[in-house]
Backbone as CSV, one residue per row, in Angstrom:
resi,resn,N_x,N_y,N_z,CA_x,CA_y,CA_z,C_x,C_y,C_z
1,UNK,86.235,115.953,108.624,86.891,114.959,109.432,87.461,113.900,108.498
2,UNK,88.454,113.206,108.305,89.864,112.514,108.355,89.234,110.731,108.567
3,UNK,88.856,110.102,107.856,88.671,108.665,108.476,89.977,107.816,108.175
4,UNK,90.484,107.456,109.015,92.002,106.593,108.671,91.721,105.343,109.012
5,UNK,91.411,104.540,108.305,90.950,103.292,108.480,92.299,102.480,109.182
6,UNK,91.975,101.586,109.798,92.907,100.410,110.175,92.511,98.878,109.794
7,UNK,92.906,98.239,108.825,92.943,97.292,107.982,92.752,96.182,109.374
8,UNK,91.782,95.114,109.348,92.084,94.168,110.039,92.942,93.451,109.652
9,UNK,93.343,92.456,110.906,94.366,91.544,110.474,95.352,92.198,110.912
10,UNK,95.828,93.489,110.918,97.254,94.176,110.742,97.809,93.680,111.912
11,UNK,98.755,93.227,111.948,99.376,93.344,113.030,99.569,94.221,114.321
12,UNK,99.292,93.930,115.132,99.346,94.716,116.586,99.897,94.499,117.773
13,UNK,101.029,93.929,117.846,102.114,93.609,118.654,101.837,92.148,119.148
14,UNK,100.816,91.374,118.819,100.474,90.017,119.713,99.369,89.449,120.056
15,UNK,98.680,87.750,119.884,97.940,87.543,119.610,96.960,88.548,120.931
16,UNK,97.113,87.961,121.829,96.409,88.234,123.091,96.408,90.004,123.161
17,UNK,97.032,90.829,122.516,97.012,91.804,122.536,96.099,92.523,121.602
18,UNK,96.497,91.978,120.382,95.148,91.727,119.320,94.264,91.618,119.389
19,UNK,94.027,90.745,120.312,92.295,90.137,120.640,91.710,91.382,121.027
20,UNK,92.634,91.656,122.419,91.786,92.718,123.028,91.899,94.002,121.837
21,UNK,92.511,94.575,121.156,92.463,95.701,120.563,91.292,95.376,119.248
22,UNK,90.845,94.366,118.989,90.024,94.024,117.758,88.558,94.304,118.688
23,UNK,88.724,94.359,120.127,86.941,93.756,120.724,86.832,95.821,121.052
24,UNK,87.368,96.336,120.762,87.555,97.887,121.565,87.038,98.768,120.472
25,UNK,86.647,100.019,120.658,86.002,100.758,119.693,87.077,101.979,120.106
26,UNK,86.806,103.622,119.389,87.028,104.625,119.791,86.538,104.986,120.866
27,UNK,85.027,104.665,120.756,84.566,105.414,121.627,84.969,105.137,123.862
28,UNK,85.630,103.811,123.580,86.049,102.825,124.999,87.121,103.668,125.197
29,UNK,87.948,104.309,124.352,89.235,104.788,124.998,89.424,106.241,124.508
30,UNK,88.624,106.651,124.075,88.524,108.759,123.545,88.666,109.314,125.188
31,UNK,88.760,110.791,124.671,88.533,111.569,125.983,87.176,112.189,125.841
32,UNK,86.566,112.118,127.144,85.536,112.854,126.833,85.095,114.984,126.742
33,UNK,84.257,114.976,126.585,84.154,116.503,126.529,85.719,117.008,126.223
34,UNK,86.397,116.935,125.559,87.634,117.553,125.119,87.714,119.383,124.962
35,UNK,88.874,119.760,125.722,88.551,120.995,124.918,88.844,121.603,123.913
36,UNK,88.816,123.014,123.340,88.554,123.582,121.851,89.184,124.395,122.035
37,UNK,89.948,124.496,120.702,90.436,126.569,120.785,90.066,126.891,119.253
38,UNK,90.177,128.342,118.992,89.703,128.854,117.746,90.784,128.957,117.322
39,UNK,90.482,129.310,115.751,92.191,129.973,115.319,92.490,130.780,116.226
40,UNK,91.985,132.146,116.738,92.029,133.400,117.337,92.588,133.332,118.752
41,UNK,92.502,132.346,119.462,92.840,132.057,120.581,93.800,132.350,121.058
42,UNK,94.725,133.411,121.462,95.707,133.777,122.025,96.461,132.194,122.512
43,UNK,98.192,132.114,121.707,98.852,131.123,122.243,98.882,130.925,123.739
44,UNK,99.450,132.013,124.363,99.373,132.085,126.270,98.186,131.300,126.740
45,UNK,97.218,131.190,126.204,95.475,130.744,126.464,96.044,129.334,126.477
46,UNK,96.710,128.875,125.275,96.326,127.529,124.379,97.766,126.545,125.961
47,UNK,98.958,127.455,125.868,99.709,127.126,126.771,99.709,126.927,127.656
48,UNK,98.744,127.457,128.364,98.183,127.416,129.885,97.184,126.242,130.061
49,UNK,96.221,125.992,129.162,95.581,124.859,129.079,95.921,123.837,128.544
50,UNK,96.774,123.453,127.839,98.223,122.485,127.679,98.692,122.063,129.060
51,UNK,99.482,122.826,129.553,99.990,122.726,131.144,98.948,122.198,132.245
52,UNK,98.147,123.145,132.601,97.027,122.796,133.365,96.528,121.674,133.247
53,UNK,96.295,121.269,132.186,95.395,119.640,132.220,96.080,118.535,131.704
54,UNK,97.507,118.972,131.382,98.171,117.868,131.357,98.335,117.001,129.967
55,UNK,98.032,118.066,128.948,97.714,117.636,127.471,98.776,117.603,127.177
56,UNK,98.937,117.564,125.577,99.470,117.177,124.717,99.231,118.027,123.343
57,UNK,97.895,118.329,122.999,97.349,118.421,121.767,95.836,118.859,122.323
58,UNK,95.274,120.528,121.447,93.816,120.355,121.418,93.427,120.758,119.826
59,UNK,92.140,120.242,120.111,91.588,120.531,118.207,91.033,121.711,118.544
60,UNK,91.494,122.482,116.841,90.806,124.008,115.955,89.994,123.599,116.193
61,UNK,88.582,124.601,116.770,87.338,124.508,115.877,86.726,125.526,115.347
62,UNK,86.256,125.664,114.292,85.688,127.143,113.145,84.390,126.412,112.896
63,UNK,83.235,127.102,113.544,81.817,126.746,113.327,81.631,125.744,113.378
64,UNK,81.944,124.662,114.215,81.637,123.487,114.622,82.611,122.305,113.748
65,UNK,83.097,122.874,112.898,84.160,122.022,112.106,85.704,122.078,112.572
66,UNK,86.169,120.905,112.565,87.657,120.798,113.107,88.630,121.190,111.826
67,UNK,89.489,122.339,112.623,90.400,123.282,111.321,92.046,122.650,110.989
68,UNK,91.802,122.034,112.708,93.407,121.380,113.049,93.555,121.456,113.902
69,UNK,94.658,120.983,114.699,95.248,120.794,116.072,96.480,121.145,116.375
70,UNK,96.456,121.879,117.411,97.980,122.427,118.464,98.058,121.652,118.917
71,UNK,99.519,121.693,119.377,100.292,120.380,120.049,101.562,121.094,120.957
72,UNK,102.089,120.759,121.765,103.131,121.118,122.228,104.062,121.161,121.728
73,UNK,104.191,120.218,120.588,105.685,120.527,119.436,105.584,121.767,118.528
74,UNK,104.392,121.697,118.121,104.191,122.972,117.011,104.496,124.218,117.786
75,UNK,103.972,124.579,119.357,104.125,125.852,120.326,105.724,126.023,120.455
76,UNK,106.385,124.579,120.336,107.777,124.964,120.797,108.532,125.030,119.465
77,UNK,108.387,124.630,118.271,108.946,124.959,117.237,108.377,126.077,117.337
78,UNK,107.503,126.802,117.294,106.937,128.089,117.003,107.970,129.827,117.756
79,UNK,108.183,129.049,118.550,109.291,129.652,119.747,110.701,129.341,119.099
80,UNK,110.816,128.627,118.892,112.290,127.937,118.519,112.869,128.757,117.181
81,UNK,111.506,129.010,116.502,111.675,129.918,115.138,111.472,131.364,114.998
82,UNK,110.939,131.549,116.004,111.245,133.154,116.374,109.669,133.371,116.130
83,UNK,108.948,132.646,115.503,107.457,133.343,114.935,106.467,133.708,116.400
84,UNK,107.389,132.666,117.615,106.914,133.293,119.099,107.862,134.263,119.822
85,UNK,107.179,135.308,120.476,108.356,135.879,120.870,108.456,137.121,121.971
């Protein structure tokens, strides 16, 4: 896992907006129970549960470790380039 720190202080569109984004954690605004696909996962699988729940993006997982994430751009470049077909 990836820690991308965010520097306090940084700017964040505004004091009052700031405030509130400095008092908030991950854990106040994550999704919960998220779901998973494997590498192996048939795209049609990954597409259908994209659609269905209204996503965006789900994370790889390989033995409990995150490998990477599909997204709806990568499925449609993937199509767009012939590597879907």
């Amino acid at each position: 896992m990836v820690h991308v720190p965010f520097p306090s202080g940084a700017p964040r569109g505004g004091s009052e907006v700031g405030r509130r984004l400095d008092s908030l954690h991950v854990a106040d605004v994550m999704s919960e129970a998220p779901i998973t696909v494997q590498e192996a996962t048939p795209i049609a699988d990954v597409a259908r549960a994209l659609v269905d729940r209204k996503i965006h993006r789900v994370p790889v997982v390989e033995s409990g470790a995150l490998v990477g994430i599909v997204t709806t751009t990568d499925i449609v470049r993937a199509l767009a380039d012939g590597r879907i077909g």
